[in-house]
N, C-alpha and C positions, 0 to 999 in steps of 0.2 A: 497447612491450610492456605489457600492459594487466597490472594489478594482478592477485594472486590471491583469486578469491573464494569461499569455503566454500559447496558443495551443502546445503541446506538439510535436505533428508533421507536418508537412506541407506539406511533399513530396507527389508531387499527380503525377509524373510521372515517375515511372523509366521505362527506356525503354527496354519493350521486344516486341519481332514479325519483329524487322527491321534486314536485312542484313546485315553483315561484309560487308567493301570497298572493294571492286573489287580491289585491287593493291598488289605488294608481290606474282604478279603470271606471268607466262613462256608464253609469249603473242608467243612463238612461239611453244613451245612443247605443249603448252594447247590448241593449234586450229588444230585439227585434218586433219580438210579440205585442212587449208594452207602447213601442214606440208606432205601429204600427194603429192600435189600437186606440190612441190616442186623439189620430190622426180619424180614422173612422166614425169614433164616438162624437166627432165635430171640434177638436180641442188642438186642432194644429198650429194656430194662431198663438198656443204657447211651448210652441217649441223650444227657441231660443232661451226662454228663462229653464225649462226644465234641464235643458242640456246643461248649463250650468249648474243649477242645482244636481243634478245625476254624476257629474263630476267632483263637485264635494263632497258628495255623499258615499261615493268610488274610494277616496283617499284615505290615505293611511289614516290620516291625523281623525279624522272623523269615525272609523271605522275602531281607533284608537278608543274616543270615548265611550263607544259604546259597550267596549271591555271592562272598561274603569267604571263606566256605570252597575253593573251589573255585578263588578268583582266585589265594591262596597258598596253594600244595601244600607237603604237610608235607615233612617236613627228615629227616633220620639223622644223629643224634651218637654216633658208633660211641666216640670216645675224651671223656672230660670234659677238662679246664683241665691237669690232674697227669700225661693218658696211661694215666690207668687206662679199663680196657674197659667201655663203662657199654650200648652199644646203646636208645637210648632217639629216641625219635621226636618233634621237636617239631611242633605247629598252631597254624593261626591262631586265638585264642579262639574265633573265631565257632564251629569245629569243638567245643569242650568245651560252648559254649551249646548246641548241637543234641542232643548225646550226652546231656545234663541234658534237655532238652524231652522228650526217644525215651522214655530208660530210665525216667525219673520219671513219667511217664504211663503206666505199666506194659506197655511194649513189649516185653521179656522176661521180667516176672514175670507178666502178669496169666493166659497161658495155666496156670499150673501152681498158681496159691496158693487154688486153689478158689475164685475168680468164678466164679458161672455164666456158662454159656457165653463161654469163656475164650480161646477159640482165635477166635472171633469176634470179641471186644475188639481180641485181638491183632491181626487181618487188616486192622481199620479203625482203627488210629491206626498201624499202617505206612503204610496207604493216606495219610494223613493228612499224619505227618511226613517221608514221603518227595518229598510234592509239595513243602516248602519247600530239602529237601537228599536226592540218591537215596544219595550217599557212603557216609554215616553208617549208612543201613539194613545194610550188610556187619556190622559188627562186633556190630551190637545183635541182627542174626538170628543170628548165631552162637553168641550167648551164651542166645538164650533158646532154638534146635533143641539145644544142648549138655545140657540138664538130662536126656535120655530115653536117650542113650547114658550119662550119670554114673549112671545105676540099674543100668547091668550090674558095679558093682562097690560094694554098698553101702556101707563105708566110706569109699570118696570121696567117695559124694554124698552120706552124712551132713555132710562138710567141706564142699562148695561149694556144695552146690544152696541153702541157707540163705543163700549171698552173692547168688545170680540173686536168688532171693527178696525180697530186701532194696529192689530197684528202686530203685536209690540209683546214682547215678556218681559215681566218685572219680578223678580222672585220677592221681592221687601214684602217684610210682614208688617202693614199699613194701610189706612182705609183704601178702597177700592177708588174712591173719589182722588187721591192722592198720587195713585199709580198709572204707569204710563200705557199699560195693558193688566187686562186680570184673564184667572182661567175657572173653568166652573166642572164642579163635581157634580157626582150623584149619588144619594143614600137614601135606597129600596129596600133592601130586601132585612126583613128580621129573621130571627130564629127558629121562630113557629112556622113561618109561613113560606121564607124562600120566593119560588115565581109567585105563589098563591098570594099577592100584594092586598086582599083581600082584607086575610088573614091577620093584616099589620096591628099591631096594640096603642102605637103612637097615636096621641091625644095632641090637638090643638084646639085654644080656648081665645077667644079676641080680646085684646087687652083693654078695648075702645080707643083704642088710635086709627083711623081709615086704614083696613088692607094688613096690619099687622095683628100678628098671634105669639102665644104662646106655647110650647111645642116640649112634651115630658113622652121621654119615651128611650128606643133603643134600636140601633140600624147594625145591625152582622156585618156587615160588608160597607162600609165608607169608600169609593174608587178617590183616590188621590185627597189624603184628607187636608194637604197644603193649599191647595185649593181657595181663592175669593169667597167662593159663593157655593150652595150644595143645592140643587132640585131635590125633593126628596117631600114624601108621602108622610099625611098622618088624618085621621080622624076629626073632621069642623063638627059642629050641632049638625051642620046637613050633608054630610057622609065625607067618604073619603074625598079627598082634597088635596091639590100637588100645590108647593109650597117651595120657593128660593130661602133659604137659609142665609146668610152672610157671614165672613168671619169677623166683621166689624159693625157696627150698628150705626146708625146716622147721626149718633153724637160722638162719632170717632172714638167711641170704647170698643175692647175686645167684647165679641156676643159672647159674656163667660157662661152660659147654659149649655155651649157648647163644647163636648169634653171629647179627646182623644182617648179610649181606652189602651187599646195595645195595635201595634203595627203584624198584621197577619204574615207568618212566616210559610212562604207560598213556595209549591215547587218551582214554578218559573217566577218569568215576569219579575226579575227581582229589583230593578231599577227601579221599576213604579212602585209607589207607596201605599199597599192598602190596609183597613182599617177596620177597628169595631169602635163608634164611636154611642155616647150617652146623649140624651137631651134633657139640661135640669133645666126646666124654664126657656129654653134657649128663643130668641126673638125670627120669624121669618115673615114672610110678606108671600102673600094668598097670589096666586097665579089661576087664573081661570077661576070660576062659579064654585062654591062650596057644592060636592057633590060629583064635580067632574076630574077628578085627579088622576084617573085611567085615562078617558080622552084626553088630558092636556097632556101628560108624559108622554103620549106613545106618540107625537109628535116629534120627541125626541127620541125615542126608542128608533123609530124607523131610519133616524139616520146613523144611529151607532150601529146598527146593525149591519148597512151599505157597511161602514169601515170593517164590522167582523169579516166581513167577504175579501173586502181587498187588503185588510191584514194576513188573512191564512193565505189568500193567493202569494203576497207576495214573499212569506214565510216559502211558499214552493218554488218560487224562483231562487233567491236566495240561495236553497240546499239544493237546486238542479243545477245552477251555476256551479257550485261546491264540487261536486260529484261528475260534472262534464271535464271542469276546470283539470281535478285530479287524475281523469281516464286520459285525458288530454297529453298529459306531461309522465305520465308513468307508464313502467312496462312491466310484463311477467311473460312469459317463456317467448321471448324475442318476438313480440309485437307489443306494441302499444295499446294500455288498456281498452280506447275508445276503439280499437280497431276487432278486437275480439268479439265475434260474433254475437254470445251471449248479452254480455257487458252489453255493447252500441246498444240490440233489443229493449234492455234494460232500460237505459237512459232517456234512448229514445221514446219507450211509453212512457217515462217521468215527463217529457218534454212533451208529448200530447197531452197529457195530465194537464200541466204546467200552464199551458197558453190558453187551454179553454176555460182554467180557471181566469184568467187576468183579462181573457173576453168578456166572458159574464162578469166583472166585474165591472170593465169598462160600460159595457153598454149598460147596467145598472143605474150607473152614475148619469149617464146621456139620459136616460129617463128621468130621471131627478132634474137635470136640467128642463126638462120638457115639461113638468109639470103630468107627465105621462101615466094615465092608470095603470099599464102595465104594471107600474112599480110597486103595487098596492102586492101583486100576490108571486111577480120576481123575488122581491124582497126575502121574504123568507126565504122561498124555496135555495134561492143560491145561500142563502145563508144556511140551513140546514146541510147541502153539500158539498158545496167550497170548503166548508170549517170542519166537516167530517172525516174529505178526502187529507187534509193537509197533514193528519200526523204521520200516517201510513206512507206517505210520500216523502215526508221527512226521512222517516226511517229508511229506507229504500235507497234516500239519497246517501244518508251517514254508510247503508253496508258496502255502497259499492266504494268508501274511502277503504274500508275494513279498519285493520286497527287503530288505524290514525285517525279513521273519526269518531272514537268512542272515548276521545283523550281529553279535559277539561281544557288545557292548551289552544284548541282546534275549536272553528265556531258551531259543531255539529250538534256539542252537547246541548247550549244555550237553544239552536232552534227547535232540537229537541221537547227540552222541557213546554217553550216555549207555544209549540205548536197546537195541544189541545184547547188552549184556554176559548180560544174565539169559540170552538161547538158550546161551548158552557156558560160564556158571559151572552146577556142579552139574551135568555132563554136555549136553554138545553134541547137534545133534538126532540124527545115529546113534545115540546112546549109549542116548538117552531111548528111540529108538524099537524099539532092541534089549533094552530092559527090558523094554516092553510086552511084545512077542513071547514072554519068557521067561517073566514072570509069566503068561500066555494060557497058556502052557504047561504050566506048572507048579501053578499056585494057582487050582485050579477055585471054588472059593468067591467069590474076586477079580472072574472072569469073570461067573459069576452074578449077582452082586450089580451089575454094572454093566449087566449084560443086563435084570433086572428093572427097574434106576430108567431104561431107557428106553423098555424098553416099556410101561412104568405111564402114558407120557404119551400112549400112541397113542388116534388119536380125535381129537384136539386138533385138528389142522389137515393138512391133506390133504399140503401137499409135505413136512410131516414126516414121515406115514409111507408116503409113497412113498420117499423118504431109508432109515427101519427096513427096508423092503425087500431095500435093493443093501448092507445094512451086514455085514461079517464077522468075527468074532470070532478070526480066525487068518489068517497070512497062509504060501502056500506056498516061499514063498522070502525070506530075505531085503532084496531087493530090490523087495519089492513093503511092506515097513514103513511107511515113511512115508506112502504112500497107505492102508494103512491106520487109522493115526491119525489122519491129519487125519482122514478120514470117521465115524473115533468121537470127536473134537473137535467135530466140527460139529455131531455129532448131540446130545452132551451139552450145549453152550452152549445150542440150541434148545430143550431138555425144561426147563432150570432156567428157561428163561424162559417157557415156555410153564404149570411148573409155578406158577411164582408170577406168574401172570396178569400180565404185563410187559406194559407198551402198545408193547412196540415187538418185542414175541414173534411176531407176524404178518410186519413187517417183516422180521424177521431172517431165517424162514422162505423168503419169498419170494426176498429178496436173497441169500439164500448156499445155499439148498439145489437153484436152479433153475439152470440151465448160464447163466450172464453172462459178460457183458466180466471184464477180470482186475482191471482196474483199479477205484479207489473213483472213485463218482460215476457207473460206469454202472448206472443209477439205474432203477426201474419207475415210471414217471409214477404209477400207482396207489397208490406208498404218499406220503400224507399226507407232505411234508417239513418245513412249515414247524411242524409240531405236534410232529415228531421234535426240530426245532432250539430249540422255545418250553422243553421240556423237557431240555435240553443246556443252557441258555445259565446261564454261571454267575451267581448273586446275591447 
């Protein structure tokens, strides 16, 4: 038997044909679309800080925590060491590193402390810091949509809106008064009821101290239950009523009425903390008129919902990036993916997708700034289809990595999961598109004002207003809503791109107003692709 003798080499894989990591690049200067849009919505004045922020938010180390966020999901420590009741939520730091990058870059204060064009800043450093973590964006939209409902009762928001302001994070668990910023949640929706807030079983009784109640009851859904302070719905003698909660009370005690039940274990989203919390007693302070707790909330409702918009938009940058990045650097049968016919088609309808959502969501934001009615019945509508199109486009983006985007490794899975939630949080698309309907109804001015900004754009291009043609402003049955949003979705994505001379406002046109395949990628040879993707490909 012959001696044993060591194979000389063994290496049977070094790796070539795979991509550089997409990190180490200018998540704000590198997106064409965003930056561009920015600049149109009226928000060019903050360039300079966004370029920096976009470059943090590009880097490893950043893009690093928002692995680590999401790899360990937070914890509930309902009792401390003694068995006293403390409800306190633990994360992985990378989760407090992000919540400092968000807030401190004024992601809830910059809309309100008087920058010009405020609500624009706001749109594009969500846009921003949500491509390194979508998690975190929950808690910091809630506290910056929370300041416009805190005005229906002004001695509260003389007390808290000064903490939004502050654009400061503090994670300590300690009175509100004590801390150098706070953030604010939301707990709506119960069991029986869901959107139907109606429906809610939460009782509040007045303790006889001016403006405080007492509050027995049960909320399914708690958004960020580590949270300062909760908005959140219950039952006065004179009807439903929106109500701030606190986790502290003005004698610097824990509100112990306030109970953590369990931390909801969620397909996505897993950085963020959500909740089914109880209310034994728990203390809160009456915001708006006993009776008005629908009007006062949807003061906030309407700006969580801008953020559903340009959360999922920027969910589809993010995975077009992904999926350009990939075509960009890899080949199969001796060309390079982005060069293959099919592929480019592909990508390239991702990347028309892609910018008309991050238009509509821009010019959303510009309304906001303006104080503009449009915004009354935009609002949904891009939110019912921005948050519709984004999973589909996800996915589209993950096939064209093929198997290396369907690896938990890879960021495909996370925006994956990730992707649905915006159609769902803040009203599901019935809900959305039975707003529509109601506000069409109702709010003639709303109607108008969305009727003007699109026929201001006719003339433009011919399959737009063949499109204005078939468009209606009501629909006669319930059941005919959602086709009517989408076809005012479509039509408004088209006019903001056609208003700010967009180079891909032809394309868009063509591809989504003319009868096509369903799918992305069935493509018009006529539009230009490799000029769509030259303009996509991140830098």
């Amino acid at each position: 038997m012959s001696a044993f003798r060591p194979i000389a080499h063994l290496d049977t894989h070094d790796v070539t044909n795979q991509p550089p990591p997409l990190e180490d690049v200018n998540l704000f200067i590198g997106d064409r679309a965003l930056t561009e849009a920015v600049d149109k919505a009226g928000g060019g004045m903050h360039r300079d800080r966004l370029t920096a922020l976009g470059a943090r938010c590009g880097s490893a180390e950043v893009i690093g925590w928002g692995v680590e966020a999401n790899r360990q999901a937070p914890m509930l420590d309902t009792f401390d060491r003694y068995g006293q009741r403390i409800d306190e939520v633990r994360f992985h730091p990378a989760y407090h590193q992000l919540m400092a990058l968000g807030l401190e870059s004024g992601f809830a204060s910059v809309a309100w402390n008087g920058t010009p064009a405020g609500h624009v800043a706001h749109a594009a450093t969500l846009f921003l810091t949500a491509q390194a973590d979508s998690g975190t964006t929950c808690p910091m939209t809630m506290t910056y949509a929370a300041a416009p409902a805190l005005q229906a009762e002004p001695d509260v928001a003389a007390e808290w809106t000064p903490r939004i302001l502050a654009g400061r994070y503090d994670p300590a668990t300690r009175p509100a008064a004590d801390k150098a910023g706070v953030t604010i949640g939301m707990a709506m929706t119960e069991k029986q009821g869901g959107s139907d807030v109606r429906a809610n079983s939460t009782r509040a009784e007045p303790t006889g101290e001016a403006g405080w109640y007492s509050l027995t009851g049960h909320k399914w859904f708690c958004s960020a239950p580590m949270c300062d302070a909760f908005l959140t719905l219950a039952y006065a003698p004179g009807g439903l009523t929106c109500f701030l909660l606190p986790r502290w009370t003005p004698d610097g005690r824990r509100n112990a009425g306030f109970r953590v039940m369990r931390l909801k274990d969620k397909m996505g989203d897993r950085s963020n903390a959500s909740s089914e919390v109880e209310y034994h007693g728990a203390l809160a302070q009456r915001l708006g008129p006993e009776g008005r707790g629908v009007a006062t909330i949807i003061r906030m409702v309407q700006h969580t919902r801008l953020d559903c918009v340009l959360g999922s938009a920027q969910q589809m940058r993010g995975a077009l990036a992904q999926g350009v990045w990939h075509a960009a650097h890899r080949s199969a049968f001796q060309k390079r993916l982005i060069d293959q016919p099919m592929m480019a088609a592909v990508l390239a309808d991702l990347a028309v997708e892609s910018e008309a959502a991050t238009a509509l969501g821009l010019r959303l934001a510009q309304a906001f700034d303006q104080d503009d009615p449009l915004a009354r019945l935009l609002t949904p509508i891009a939110k019912y289809w921005v948050c519709k199109r984004a999973p589909g486009l996800v996915y589209e983006a993950m096939e064209s990595l093929g198997g290396a985007g369907y690896v938990e490794t890879g960021p495909m899975p996370r925006l994956f999961r990730q992707s649905p939630l915006n159609a769902i949080w803040e009203g599901s698309g019935n809900v959305i598109a039975l707003d529509v309907l109601r506000a069409m109804g109702r709010e003639p001015e709303a109607v108008e004002a969305l009727r003007g900004f699109l026929e201001g754009r006719r003339g433009r291009d011919a399959d737009y207003d063949a499109w204005l043609d078939g468009l209606t402003f009501q629909a006669t049955h319930e059941a005919e809503a959602r086709w009517v949003v989408e076809r005012l979705a479509l039509a408004s994505q088209a006019a903001v791109l056609l208003d700010w001379d967009s180079p891909v406002a032809e394309a868009f046109c063509r591809l989504r107003l003319r009868p096509r395949g369903a799918a992305y990628g069935a493509f018009d040879a006529r539009v230009d692709a490799a000029a769509i993707l030259d303009r996509a490909m991140p830098a």
